[in-house]
N, C-alpha and C positions, 0 to 999 in steps of 0.2 A: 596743752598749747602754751599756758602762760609759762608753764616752763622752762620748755623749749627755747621760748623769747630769751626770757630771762637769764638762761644757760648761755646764751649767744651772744647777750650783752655782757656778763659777765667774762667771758671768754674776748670779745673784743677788746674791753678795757685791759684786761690783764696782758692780751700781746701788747696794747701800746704802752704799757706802763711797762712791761719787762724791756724794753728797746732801751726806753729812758732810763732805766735800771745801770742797762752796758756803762752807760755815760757815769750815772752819779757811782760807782764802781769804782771806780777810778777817781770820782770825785774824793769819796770817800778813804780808798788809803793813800791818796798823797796831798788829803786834807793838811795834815801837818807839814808838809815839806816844803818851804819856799823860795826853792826853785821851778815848782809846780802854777801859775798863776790859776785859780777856778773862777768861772764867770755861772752864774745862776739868771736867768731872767725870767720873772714869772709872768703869767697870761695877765694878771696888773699890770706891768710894767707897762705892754702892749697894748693892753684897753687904756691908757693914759695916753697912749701916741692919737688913738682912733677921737679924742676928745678937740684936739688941736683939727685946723683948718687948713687943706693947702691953698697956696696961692699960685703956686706953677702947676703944670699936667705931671710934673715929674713928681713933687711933693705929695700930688693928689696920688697918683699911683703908688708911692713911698706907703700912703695912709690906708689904701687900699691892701695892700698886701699884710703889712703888718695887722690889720683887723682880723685876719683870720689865721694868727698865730695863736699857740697857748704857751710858747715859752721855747729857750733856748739854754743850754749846759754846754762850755766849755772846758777843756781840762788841758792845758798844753804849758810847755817848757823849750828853751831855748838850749838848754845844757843838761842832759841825762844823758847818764855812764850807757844805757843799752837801749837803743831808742829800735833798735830793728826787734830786739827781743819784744819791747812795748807793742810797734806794731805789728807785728806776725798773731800776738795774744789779744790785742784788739780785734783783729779784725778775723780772729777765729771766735770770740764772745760776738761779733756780731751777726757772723752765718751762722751759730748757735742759733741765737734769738728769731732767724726767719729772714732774714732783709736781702732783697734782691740787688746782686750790682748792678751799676747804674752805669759807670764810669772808673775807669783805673789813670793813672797819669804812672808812670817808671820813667828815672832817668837818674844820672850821674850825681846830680845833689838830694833828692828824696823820691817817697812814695805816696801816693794820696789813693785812697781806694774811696767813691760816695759811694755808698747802698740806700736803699729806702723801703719803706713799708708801707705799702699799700692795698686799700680795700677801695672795691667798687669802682674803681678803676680814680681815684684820690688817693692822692699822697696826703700820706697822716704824720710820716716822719723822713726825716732824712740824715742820714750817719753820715761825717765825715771822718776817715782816719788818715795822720797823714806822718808819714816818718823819715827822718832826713839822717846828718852824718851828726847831730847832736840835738834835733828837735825832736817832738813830739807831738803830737795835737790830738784831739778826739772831740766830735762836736757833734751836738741834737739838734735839730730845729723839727720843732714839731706842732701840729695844725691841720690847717687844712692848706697845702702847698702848690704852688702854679710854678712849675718848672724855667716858665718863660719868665716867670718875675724874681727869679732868684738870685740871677746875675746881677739884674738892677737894686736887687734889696741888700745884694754884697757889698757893691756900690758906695750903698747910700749910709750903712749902716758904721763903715769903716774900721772895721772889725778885723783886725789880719789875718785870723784864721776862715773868716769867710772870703777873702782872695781867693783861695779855689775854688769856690762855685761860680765864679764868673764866668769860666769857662763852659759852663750849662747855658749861657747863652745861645739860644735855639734862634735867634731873629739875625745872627750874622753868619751868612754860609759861605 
């Protein structure tokens, strides 16, 4: 039986850490290129926000969400030679890795495809990829996730490749 467990824990960890993978992937070979910006933010950085006090319902909710992140990986560009080739190969390493679509956007200026990974019916992570006539993006946010508070933590966070999640606003129909 302990093993069992054990197998299961380990097998948990490893899907969420290969997800993260996809991203630092990418992080990894256009480490050097600096047309490439990378953003890292680790489950520190996070636990430093949950230290701070809000004084509006919004800030409190702001502090709320972010407590139950462990971190976030960006990897995007404003000017690559093949930005469709990037995303067609992103977002084929991401149906690799397991992650259900969530959401697709297509249109004349870009593509934005979120997937996410979930157990127990908790979002653990959530992929964005997004590709246009010369950008790129690819983004992790990974945790424990409340889909209603995404939009407002896009928000809040002002982050432009979280712009797209806004649109996961579930409270305007």
């Amino acid at each position: 039986m302990k093993k069992t467990v054990l197998t299961l824990m380990i097998m948990s960890i490893a899907s969420l850490t290969f997800g993260q993978q996809v991203v630092t992937k990418y992080m990894d070979k256009y480490e050097d290129d600096e047309t490439f910006t990378k953003v890292s933010i680790s489950s520190k950085m996070f636990s430093l926000f949950t230290e701070m006090e809000g004084n509006t319902e919004d800030e409190k909710e702001f502090l709320d969400v972010i407590s139950k992140l462990k971190g976030m990986k960006i990897v995007a560009s404003e000017k690559v030679a093949d930005p469709n080739g990037l995303y067609n190969n992103a977002i084929s390493d991401v149906a690799k890795a397991g992650y259900e679509e969530l959401m697709t956007v297509k249109d004349a200026e870009e593509n934005v495809k979120i997937s996410i990974k979930e157990k127990d019916g908790i979002i653990e992570e959530l992929i964005l990829v997004a590709g246009g006539k010369e950008k790129f993006a690819i983004l992790s946010l990974y945790g424990i996730i409340d889909l209603k508070q995404v939009s407002k933590l896009a928000s809040m966070m002002r982050v432009s490749e979280l712009d797209y999640l806004k649109s996961l606003d579930t409270d305007n129909d």
